[in-house]
C-alpha atoms as one frame of an Amber mdcrd trajectory, in Angstrom:
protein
 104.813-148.496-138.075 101.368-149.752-136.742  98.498-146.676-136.446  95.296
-147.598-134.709  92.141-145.131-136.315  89.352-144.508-134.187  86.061-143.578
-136.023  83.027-144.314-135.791  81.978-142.975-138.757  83.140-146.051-140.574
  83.299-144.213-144.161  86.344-141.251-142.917  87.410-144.153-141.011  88.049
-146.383-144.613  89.701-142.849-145.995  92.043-142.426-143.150  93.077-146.218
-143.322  93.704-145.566-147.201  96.091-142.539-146.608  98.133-144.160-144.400
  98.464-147.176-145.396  99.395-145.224-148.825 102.434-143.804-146.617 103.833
-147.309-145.362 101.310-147.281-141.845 100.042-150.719-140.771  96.512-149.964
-139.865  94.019-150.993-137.613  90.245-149.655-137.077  88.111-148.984-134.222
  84.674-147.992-134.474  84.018-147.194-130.827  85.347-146.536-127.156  85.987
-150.485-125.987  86.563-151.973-128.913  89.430-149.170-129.230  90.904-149.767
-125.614  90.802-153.529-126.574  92.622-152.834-129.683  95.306-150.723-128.317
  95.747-153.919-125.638  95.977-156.303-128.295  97.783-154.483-131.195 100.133
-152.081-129.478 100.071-149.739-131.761 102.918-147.153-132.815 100.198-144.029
-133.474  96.667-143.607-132.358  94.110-141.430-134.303  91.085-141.286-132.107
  88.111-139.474-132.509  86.435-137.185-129.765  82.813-138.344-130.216  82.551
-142.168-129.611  79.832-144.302-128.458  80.312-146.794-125.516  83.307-144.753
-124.454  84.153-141.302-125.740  87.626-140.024-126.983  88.705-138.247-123.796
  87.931-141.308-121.766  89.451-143.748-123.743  92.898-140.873-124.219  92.791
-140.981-120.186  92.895-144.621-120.120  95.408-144.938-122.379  97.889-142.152
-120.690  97.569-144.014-117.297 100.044-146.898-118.881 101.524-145.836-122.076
 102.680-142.858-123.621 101.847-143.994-126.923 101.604-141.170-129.312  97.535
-139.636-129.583  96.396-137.638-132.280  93.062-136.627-131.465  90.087-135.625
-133.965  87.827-133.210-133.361  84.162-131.950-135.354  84.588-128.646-133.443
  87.520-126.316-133.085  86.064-125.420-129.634  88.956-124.456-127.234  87.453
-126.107-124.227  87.291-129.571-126.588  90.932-129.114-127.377  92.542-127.618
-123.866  90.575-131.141-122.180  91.857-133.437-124.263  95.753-132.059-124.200
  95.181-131.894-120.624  94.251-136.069-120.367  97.894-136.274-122.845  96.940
-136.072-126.340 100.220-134.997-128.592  98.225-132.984-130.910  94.711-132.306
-132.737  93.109-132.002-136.274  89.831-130.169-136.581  87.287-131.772-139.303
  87.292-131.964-142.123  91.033-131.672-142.732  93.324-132.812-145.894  95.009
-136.078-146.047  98.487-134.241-146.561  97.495-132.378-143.377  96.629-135.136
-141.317  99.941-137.107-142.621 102.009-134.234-141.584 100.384-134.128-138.119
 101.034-137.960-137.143 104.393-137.361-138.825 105.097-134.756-135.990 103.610
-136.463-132.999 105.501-139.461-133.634 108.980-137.864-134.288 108.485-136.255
-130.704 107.926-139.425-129.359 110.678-140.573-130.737 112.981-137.738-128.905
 111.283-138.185-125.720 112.352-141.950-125.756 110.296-144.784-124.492 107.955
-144.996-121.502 109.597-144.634-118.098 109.773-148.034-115.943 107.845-148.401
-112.678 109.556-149.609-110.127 109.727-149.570-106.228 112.103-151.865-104.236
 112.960-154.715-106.125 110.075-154.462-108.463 110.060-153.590-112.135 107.118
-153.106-114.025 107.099-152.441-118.146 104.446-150.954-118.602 104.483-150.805
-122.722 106.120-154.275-122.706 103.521-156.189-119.747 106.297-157.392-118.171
 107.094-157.471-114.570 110.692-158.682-113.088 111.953-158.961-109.457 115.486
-158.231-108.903 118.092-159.242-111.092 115.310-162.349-112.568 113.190-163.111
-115.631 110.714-161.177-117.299 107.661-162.378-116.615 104.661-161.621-119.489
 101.404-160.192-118.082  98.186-160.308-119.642  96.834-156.352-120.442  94.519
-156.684-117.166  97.321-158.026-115.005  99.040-155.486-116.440  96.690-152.568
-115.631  96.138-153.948-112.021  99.818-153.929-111.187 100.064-150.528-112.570
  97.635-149.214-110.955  98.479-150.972-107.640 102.598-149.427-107.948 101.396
-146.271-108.556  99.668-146.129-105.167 101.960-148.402-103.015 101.619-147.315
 -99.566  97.658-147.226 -99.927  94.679-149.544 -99.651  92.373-149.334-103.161
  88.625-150.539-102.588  87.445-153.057-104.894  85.080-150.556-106.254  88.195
-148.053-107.781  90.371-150.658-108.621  87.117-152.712-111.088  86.408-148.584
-112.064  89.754-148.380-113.251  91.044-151.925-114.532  87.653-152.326-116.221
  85.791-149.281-116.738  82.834-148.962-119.062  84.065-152.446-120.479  82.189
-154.046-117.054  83.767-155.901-114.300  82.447-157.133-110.717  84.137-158.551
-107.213  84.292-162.010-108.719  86.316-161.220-111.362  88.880-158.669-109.492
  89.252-161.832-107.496  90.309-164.066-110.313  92.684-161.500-111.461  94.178
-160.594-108.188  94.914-164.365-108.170  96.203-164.414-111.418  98.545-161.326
-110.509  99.088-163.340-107.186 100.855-166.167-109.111 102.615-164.199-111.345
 104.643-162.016-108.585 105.333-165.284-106.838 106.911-166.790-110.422 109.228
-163.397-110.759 110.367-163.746-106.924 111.386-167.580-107.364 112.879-166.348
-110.914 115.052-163.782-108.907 116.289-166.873-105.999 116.513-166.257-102.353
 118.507-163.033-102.608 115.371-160.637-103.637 112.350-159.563-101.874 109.253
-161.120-102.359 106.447-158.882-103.856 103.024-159.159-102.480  99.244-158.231
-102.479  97.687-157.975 -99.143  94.147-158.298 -98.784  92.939-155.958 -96.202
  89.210-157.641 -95.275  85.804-154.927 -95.943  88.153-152.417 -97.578  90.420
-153.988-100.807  94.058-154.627-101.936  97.557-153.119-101.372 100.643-153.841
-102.700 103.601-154.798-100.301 107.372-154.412-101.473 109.487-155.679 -98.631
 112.734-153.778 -98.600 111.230-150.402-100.167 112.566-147.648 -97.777 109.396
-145.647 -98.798 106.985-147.964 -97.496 106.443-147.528 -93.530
């Protein structure tokens, strides 16, 4: 089981490592907002403890960002037991809360929980419209019946993003907001990804062979990007 702590108070952050790595956790740290984003992209992580107050990027921001793809168990931590703090972030999906400072045994017990109702609620539902299939926990997209095909965490987050508002045109301004965030991104580089993306939905339709739709992003000039699923009765 892999935990990723987010702290940027390096010191509690060492002391949470040590207790759960003490009950069999993998661990890895995160001392602020991006760095913890690019973690969770990288590592994957079965558990995250994340901390409210972060520079760069701040808890509920980073807990939003995480929720919009995965359903990865969140455990957040706060300095104040202030009920607006707490309502916001179970409102952007955290499972649960600790208040500091807390006990070890208590903070144990409280990933313990989050994780066994993950565990009941199974794993995180599929996108898919037409003949698309997106994994979001896994980065993989498939046409039809085909192959899997891997996606980078960007790719990834762009495809997401662009499913969950099929139908629509995004401007390139929401669609750098949201696949890049505080982290930075411009129009040059949504182009190179929407290439990248490009190729990739091209490799899953030859994957799938003549009898599947072809999955496409349209460029619609001075506005931004759709998604187009041929054979998707809900696209008119």
């Amino acid at each position: 089981m892999r935990a990723l702590i987010v702290d940027d108070d390096r010191v509690l952050a060492d002391v949470l490592a040590f207790t759960l790595r003490r009950e069999g956790f993998q661990v890895v740290l995160a001392h602020d907002g991006a760095q913890a984003l690019a973690c969770w992209a990288e590592e994957r992580p079965d558990l995250i403890i994340l901390d409210v107050n972060l520079p760069k990027l701040d808890g509920f921001a980073v807990c939003q960002r995480i929720r919009e793809e995965a359903d990865t168990p969140i455990l957040l931590l706060t300095v104040r037991g202030e009920e607006d703090d707490i309502v916001h972030g179970l409102e952007l999906g955290a499972d649960d809360y600790v208040t500091k400072s807390f006990s070890p045994r208590q903070l144990v017990a409280r990933a313990r929980a989050v994780l066994r109702r993950a565990a009941r609620t199974g794993p995180p539902t599929l996108r898919q419209v037409g003949e698309l299939t997106l994994d979001p926990s896994r980065r993989e997209l498939r046409i039809g019946g085909g192959e899997a095909v891997a996606l980078t965490a960007l790719e990834a987050r762009l495809l997401n993003y662009l499913v969950l508002n099929k139908g629509h045109v995004l401007t390139g301004e929401a669609i750098i907001d949201h696949v890049w965030g505080a982290e930075g991104g411009d129009r040059d580089m949504l182009r190179q990804l929407v290439h990248r993306l490009r190729s990739k939905l091209t490799q899953a339709g030859e994957l799938a062979g003549e009898e599947a739709g072809q999955a496409y992003i349209e460029t619609v000039p001075g506005l931004g990007y759709g998604l187009v699923i041929p054979g998707d009765t809900e696209d008119s």
